[in-house]
C-alpha angles and dihedrals in degrees: 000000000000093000088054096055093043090051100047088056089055094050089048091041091055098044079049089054091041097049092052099039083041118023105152080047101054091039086061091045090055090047085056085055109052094038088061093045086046087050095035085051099050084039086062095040088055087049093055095045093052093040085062110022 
C-alpha cells in the first residue's frame, strides 16, 4: 500500500514538473488524450447501435 501511495505522488509530481517546464507541450498531450477518450467513446456507441439495430 505504501508503494502505491509513494509511487502515485511520483507520477503527479512529475506531470506537475513536466506541465510547468513544457507546457505547450503538455497542453497538446491532454488534448491526445481527450480526443482518444472522445473517439474510443463514439466508437463504443457505434459498437452498441449496430450490436442492437
Amino acid at each position: 500500500m505504501k508503494t502505491k501511495k509513494v509511487l502515485t505522488y511520483l507520477a503527479v509530481g512529475f506531470a506537475a514538473f513536466y506541465m510547468y517546464s513544457r507546457p505547450t507541450e503538455s497542453a497538446t498531450a491532454v488534448k491526445g488524450m481527450f480526443t482518444g477518450l472522445g473517439s474510443g467513446a463514439g466508437q463504443l456507441a457505434m459498437f452498441f447501435s449496430n450490436l442492437f439495430a
